[in-house]
C-alpha atoms as one frame of an Amber mdcrd trajectory, in Angstrom:
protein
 141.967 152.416 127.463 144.771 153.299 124.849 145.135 156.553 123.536 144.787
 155.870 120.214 141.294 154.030 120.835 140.034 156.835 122.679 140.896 159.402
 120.539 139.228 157.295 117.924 135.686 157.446 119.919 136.253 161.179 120.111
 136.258 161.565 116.462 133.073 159.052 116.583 131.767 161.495 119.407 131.331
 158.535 121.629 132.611 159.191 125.491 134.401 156.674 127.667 131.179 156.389
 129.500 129.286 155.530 126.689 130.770 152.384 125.350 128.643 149.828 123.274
 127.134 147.011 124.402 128.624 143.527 123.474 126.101 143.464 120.490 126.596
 146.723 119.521 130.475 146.135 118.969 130.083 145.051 115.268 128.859 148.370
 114.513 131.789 150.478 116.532 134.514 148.785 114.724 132.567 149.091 111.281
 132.614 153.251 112.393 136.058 152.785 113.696 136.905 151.135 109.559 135.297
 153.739 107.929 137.118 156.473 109.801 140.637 154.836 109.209 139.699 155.193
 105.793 140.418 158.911 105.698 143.592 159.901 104.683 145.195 160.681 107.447
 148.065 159.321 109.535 146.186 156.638 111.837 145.055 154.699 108.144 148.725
 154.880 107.189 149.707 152.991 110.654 146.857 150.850 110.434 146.299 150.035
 106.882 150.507 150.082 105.615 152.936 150.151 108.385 151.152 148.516 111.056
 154.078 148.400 113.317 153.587 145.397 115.959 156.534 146.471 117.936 155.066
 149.955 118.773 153.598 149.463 122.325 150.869 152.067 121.167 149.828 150.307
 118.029 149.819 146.654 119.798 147.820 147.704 122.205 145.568 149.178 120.175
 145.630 146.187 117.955 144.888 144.053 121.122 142.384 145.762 122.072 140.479
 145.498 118.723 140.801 142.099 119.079 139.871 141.131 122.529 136.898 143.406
 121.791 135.812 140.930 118.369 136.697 138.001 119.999 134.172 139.017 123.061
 131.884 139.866 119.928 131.710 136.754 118.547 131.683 134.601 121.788 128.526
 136.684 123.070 126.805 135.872 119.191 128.442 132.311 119.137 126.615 131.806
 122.934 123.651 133.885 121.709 123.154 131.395 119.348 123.690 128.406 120.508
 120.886 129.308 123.677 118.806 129.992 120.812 119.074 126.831 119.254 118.714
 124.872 122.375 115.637 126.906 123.327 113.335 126.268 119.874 111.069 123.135
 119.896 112.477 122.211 116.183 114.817 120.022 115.702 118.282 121.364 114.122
 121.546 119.237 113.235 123.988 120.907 110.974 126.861 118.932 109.052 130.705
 119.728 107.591 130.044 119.786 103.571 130.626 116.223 103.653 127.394 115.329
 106.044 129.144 114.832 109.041 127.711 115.875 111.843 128.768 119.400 113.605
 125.888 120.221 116.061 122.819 118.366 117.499 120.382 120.614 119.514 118.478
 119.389 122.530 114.908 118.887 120.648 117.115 116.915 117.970 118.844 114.546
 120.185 115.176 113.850 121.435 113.692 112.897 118.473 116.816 111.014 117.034
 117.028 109.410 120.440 120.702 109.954 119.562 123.096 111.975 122.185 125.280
 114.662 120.596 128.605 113.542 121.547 128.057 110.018 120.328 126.955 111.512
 116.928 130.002 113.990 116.357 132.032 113.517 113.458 129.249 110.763 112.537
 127.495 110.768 108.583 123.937 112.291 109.170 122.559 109.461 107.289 123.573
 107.250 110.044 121.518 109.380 112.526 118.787 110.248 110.485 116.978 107.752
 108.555 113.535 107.982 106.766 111.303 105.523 105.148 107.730 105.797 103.365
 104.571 105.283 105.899 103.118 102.785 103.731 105.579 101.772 101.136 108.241
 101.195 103.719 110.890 101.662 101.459 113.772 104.254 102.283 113.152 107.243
 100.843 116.187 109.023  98.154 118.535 111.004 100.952 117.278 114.761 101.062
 120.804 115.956 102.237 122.036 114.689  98.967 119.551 116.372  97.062 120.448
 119.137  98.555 124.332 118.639  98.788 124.158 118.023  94.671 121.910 120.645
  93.988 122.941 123.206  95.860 119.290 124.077  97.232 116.719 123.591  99.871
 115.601 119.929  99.658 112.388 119.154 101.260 111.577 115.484 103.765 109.112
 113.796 101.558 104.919 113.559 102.580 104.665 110.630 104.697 108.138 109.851
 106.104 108.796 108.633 108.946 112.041 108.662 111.015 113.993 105.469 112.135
 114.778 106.658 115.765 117.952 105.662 117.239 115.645 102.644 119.304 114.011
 101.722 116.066 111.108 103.211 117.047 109.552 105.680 114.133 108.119 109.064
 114.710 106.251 110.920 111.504 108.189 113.988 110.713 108.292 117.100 108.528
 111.211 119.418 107.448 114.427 120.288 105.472 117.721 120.368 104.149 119.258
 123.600 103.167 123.056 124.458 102.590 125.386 126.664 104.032 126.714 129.175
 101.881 130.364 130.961 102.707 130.737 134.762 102.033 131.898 133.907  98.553
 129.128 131.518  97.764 130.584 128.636  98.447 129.084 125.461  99.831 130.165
 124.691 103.703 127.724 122.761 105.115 124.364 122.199 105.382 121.456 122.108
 108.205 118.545 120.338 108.856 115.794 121.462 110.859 112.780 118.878 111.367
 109.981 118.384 113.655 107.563 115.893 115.177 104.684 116.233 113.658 102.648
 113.200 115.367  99.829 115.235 117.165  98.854 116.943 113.644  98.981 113.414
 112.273  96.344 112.046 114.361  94.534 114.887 114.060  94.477 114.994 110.128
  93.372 111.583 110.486  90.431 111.333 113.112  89.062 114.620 110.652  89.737
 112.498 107.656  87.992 109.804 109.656  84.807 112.077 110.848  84.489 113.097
 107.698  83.737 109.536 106.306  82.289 107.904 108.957  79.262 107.476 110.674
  79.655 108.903 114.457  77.186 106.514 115.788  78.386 103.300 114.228  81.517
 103.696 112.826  81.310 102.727 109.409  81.411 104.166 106.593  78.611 107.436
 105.674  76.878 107.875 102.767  79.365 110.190 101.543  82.031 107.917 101.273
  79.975 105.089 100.412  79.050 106.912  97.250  82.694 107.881  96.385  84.218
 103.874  96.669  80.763 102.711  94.644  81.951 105.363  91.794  84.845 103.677
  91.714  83.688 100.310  91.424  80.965 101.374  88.606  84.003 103.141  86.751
  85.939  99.545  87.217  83.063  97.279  86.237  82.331  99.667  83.353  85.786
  99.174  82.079  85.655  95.702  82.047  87.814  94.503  84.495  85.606  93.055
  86.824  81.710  92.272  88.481  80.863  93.950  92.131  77.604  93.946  94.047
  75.697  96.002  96.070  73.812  95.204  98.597  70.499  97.539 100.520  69.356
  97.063 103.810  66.828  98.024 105.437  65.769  96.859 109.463  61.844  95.597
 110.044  60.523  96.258 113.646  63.179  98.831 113.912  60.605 101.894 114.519
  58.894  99.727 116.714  62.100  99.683 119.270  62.756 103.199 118.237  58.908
 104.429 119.220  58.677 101.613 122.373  61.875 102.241 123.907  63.297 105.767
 123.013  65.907 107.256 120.407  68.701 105.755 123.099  67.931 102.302 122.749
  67.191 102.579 118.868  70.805 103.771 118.563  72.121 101.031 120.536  70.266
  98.637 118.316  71.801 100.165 115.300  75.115  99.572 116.842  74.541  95.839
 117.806  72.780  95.700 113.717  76.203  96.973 112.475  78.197  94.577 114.600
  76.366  91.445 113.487  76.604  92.647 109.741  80.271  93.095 109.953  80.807
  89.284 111.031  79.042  88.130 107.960  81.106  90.392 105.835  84.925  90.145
 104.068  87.398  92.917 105.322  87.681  94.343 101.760  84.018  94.502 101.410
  82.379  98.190 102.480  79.410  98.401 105.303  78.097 101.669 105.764  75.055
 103.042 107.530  73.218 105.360 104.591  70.970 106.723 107.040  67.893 105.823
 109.396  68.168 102.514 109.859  69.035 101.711 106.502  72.717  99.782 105.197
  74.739  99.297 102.412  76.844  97.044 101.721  79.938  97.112  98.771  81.173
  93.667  97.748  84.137  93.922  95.800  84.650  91.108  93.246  81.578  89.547
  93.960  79.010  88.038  91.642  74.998  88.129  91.557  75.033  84.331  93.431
  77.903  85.378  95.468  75.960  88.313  96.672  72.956  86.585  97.608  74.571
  83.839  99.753  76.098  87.187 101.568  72.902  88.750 101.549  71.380  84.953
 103.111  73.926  84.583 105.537  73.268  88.513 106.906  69.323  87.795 106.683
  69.981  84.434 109.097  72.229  86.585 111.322  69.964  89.127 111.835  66.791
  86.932 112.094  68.503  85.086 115.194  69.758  88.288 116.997  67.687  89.072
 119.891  67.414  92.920 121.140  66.947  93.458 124.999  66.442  96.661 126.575
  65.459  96.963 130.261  64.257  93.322 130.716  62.648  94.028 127.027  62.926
  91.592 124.241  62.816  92.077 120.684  63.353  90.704 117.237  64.990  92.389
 114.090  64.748  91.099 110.442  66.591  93.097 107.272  64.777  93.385 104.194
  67.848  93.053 101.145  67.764  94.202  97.843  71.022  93.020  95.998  72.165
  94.796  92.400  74.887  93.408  90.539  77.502  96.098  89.113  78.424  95.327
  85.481  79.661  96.853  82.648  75.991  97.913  81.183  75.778  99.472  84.771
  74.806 103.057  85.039  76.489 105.714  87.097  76.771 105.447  90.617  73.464
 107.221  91.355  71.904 104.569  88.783  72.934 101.905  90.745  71.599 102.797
  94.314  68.770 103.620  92.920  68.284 100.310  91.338  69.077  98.786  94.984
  66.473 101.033  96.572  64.067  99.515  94.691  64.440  95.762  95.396  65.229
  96.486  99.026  61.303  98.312  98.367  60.058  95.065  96.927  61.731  92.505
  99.219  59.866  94.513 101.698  56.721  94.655  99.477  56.626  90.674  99.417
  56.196  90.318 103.041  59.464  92.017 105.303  62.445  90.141 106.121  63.623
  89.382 102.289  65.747  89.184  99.948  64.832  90.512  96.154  67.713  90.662
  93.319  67.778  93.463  90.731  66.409  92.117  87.206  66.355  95.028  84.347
  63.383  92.962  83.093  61.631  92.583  86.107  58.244  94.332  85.386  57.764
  94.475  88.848  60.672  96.812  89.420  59.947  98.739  86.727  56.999  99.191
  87.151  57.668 100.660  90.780  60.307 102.602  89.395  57.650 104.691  87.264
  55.751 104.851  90.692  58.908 106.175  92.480  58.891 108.784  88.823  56.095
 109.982  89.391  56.006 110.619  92.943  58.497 112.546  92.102  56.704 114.987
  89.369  54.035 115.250  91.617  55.668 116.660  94.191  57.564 119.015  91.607
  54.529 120.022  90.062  52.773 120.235  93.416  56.294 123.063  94.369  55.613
 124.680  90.814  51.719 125.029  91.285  51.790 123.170  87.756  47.856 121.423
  88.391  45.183 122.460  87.038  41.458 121.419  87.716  39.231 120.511  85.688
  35.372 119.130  85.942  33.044 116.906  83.981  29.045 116.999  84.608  27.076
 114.289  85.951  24.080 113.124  83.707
């Protein structure tokens, strides 16, 4: 080791046998700096008379600099082992987006290899479009090139692997800044995020659906018949809704066990949705009771649906361990108008004629009429079963008696 160096670590009170560490290099030269600061005679030779041809001072002087170089190799290889390690995805570009450095995660997702990509635009390697729109989506990198921040992969992209395959992803741009805060570069880190994807969606999907059957729940039923109410209220056009209730259903239910009434509900739904348009909405409201959403659909319209699910129905035949039996649907049908009501208006208005197609001997169809005494007449019924059982909750009765003479 050269003189000069060790008498250096002296002065830092660092011994020959207790030399730094690769990493710790940056911070013995930074000690080393501060020192030649000092007014003394090793700044002068260092700072203003560095003299190269002085075998003392170009040792030293190589010695400093085999020491950074080993620095910066070790962080350089530090690095890069880091990046190839991490499951995201990094490429970083030149300031004018060409490509610098591919990991291993990103060459896997690109379906790109690094060497065929260096020196190649990034938008050639990475390419997003919408999920549903499929229309390319505005560049992030320039976004972030122009504006000098981090730019953000839009919801719902999806990346145009080098096989044309596409892969949903999530992630962003972000520039790299030089010491004096200049733009160099920039680097994009992404990731797959298919698995969450699916996820999101078979929740999304639970969340609406019926488990047994697979349409639609009551839930969501109610939410897309809000939006036709608002839609028919504003004018713009005339739905229906249809309510379905199974006859004999209890009787497989009660006969059989809760195993084959389930499968019957299945086989119900799957005979419905043959009869049905795909924009129309099926959903099982609970029990054994259906609804059905036609979209754009008027009060005739509706009841040669509601005919052609009665036939359907009528003709399916239920067998269950050498069992046979036979389903009908009672059907009430509403028509959703502009003078409609809210959304809870309006099922309960179905309710009711699926009650009186029943009422007129099973395996019917009745339409909503707001005229029909009938209907309302069972709707002040359904009233005041209702404050009964309220006043009944609120011990609201009170008796009273009358003598006999």
């Amino acid at each position: 080791m050269h003189n000069l160096l060790k008498r250096q670590l002296k002065r830092l009170d660092l011994g020959e046998n207790l030399l730094p560490d690769a990493g710790s290099w940056q911070k013995l030269l930074a000690r080393i700096s501060n020192t030649y600061r000092q007014a003394d005679r090793d700044t002068y030779l260092l700072e203003h008379s560095m003299d190269v041809s002085s075998d003392e001072m170009q040792k030293l002087y190589d010695e400093l600099r085999e020491a950074t170089e080993a620095l910066l190799y070790a962080e350089k290889e530090r690095s890069y082992i880091t990046l190839q390690s991490i499951d995201d995805a990094v490429i970083s570009t030149d300031e004018s987006g060409k490509i610098q450095f591919m990991n291993t995660s990103a060459e896997k997702l690109t379906g790109w290899q690094f060497e065929d990509c260096v020196g190649k635009p990034i938008s050639r390697v990475f390419r997003l479009i919408s999920e549903y729109t499929r229309s390319k989506y505005r560049d992030p990198f320039i976004v972030s090139r122009r504006e000098c921040r981090v730019a953000h992969i839009p919801d719902n992209s999806m990346l145009v692997r080098h096989d044309l395959d596409e892969i949903p992803v999530t992630g962003s741009f972000a520039p790299i800044m030089n010491k004096d805060n200049n733009r160099i570069g920039s680097v994009l880190v992404f990731s797959d995020i298919t698995a969450e994807k699916e996820l999101r969606e078979r929740l999304e999907h639970q969340a609406h659906h019926d488990m047994l059957t697979g349409l639609s729940n009551r839930y969501h039923f109610e939410e897309i018949l809000g939006g036709l109410v608002k839609d028919a209220q504003g004018g713009n056009c005339t739905h229906a809704m249809l309510y379905m209730d199974l006859d004999q259903f209890k009787v497989v239910n009660d006969t059989c066990g809760h195993v084959a009434g389930d499968e019957l509900l299945k086989k119900i739904s799957n005979v419905i949705c043959e009869k049905i348009r795909a924009t129309d909405t099926l959903a099982r409201l609970g029990g054994d009771e259906f609804g059905l959403l036609a979209r754009e659909c008027s009060a005739e319209g509706a009841s040669r649906v509601a005919e052609e699910i009665l036939h359907a129905v009528r003709q399916y035949r239920f067998n269950w361990d050498g069992k046979i039996f036979e389903v009908g649907v009672s059907i009430g049908i509403v028509e959703i108008t502009r003078e409609s009501g809210d959304a809870g208006a309006v099922m309960s208005e179905a309710d009711i004629a699926c009650y009186i197609a029943k009422e007129n001997g099973r395996n019917g169809i009745h339409a909503f009429e707001r005229r029909d005494a009938t209907l309302a007449s069972r709707k002040g019924e359904m009233k005041w079963a209702t404050r009964i059982t309220w006043a009944l909750d609120e011990d609201r009765f009170a008796l009273f008696r009358q003598a006999i003479v």
